[in-house]
C-alpha positions as a Python dict, from the first residue, in 0.01 Angstrom:
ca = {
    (1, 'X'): (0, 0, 0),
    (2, 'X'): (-304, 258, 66),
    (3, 'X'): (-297, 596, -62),
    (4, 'X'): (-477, 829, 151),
    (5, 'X'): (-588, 1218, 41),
    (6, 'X'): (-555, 1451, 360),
    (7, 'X'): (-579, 1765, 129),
    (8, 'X'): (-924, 1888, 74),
    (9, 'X'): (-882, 1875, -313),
    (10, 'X'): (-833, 1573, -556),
    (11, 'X'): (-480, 1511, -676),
    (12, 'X'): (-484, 1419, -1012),
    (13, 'X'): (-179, 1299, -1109),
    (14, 'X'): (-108, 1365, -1518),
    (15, 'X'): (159, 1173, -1755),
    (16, 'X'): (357, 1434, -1977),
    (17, 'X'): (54, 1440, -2199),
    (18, 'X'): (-218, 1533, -1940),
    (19, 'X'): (-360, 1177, -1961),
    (20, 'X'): (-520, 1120, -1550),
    (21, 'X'): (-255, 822, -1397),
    (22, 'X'): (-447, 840, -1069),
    (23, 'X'): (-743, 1039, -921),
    (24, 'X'): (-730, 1043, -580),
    (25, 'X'): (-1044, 1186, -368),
    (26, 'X'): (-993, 1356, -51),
    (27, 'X'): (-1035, 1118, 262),
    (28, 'X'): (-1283, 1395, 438),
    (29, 'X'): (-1031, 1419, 668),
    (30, 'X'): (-775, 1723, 650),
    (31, 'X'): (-428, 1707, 793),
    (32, 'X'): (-323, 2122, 866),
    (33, 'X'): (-68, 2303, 1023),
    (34, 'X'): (-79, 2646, 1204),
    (35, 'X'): (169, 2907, 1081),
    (36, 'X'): (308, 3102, 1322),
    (37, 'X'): (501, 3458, 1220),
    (38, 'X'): (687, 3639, 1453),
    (39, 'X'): (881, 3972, 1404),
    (40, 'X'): (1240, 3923, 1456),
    (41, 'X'): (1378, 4296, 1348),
    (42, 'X'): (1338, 4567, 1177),
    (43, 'X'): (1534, 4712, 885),
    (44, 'X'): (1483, 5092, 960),
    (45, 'X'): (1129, 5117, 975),
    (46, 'X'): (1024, 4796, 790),
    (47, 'X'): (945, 4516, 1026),
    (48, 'X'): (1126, 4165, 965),
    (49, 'X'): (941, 3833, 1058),
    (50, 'X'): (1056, 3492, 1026),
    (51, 'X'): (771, 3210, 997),
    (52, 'X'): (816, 2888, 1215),
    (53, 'X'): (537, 2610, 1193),
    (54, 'X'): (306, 2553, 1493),
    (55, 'X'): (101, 2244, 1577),
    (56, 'X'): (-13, 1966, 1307),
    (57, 'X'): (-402, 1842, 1284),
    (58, 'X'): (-530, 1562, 1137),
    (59, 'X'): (-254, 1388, 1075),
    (60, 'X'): (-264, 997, 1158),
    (61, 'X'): (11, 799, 1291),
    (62, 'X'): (266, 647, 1074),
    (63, 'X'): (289, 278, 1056),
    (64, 'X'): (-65, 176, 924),
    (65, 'X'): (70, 6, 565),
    (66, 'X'): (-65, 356, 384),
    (67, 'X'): (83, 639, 272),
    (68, 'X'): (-61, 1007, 328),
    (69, 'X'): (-99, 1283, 73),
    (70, 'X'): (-71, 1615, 233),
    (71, 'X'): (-10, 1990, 167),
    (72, 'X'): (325, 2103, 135),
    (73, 'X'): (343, 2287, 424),
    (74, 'X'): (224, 2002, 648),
    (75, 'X'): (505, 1804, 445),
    (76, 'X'): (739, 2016, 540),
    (77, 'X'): (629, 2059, 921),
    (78, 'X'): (611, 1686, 996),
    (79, 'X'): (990, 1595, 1004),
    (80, 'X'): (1082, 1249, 1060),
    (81, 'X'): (781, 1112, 862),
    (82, 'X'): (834, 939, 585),
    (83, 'X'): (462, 839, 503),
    (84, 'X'): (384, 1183, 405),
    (85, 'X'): (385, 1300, -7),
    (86, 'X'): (289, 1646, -132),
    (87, 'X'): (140, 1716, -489),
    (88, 'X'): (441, 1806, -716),
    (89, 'X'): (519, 1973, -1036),
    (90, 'X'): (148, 2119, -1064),
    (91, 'X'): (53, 2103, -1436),
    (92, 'X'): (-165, 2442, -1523),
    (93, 'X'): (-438, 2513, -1770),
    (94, 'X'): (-426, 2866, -1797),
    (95, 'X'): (-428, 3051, -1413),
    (96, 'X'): (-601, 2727, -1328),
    (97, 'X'): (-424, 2374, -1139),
    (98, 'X'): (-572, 2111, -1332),
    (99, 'X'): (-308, 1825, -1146),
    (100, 'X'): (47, 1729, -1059),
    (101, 'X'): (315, 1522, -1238),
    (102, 'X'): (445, 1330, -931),
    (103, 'X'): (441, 1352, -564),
    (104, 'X'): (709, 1500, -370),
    (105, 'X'): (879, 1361, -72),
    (106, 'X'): (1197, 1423, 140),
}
């Protein structure tokens, strides 16, 4: 099975002691989805929006024997798929992402 990057970073993924598993380069291809907010209210004079997601690019068809890593937003605006992963558990060095545990999934 192929792993394929659609986020513009690397996912690194990191055992429990921040020893590298996997590094996976991005593909140079970037799967992205539009947010869209609209306001729905108000609660005297504060506005209220809700945020719905708009139109996914870059994202291949499922069904080539591969799986996709993508952002969690795009994750979470692609229902049905289940060839889509998101970096999980992000594993910090001070302010700064330095990789994920594991990879998320529905």
């Amino acid at each position: 099975m192929k792993i394929i990057n659609l986020t513009p970073h690397p996912v690194i993924i990191l055992n429990k002691n921040k020893k590298v598993i996997m590094h996976l380069e991005p593909s140079g291809e970037v799967a992205r989805v539009t947010k869209i907010t609209e306001q729905v209210d108000h609660l005297g004079a504060i506005p209220v929006s809700r945020a719905r997601f708009g139109k996914i690019k870059g994202l291949p068809d499922a069904g080539r024997n591969c799986v996709y890593i993508v952002s969690k937003m795009v994750h979470e605006a692609a229902k049905g798929r289940t060839d889509l992963y998101y970096p999980a558990e992000k594993v910090r060095e001070g302010n700064r992402v330095i990789g994920c545990r594991s990879l998320g999934s529905k």
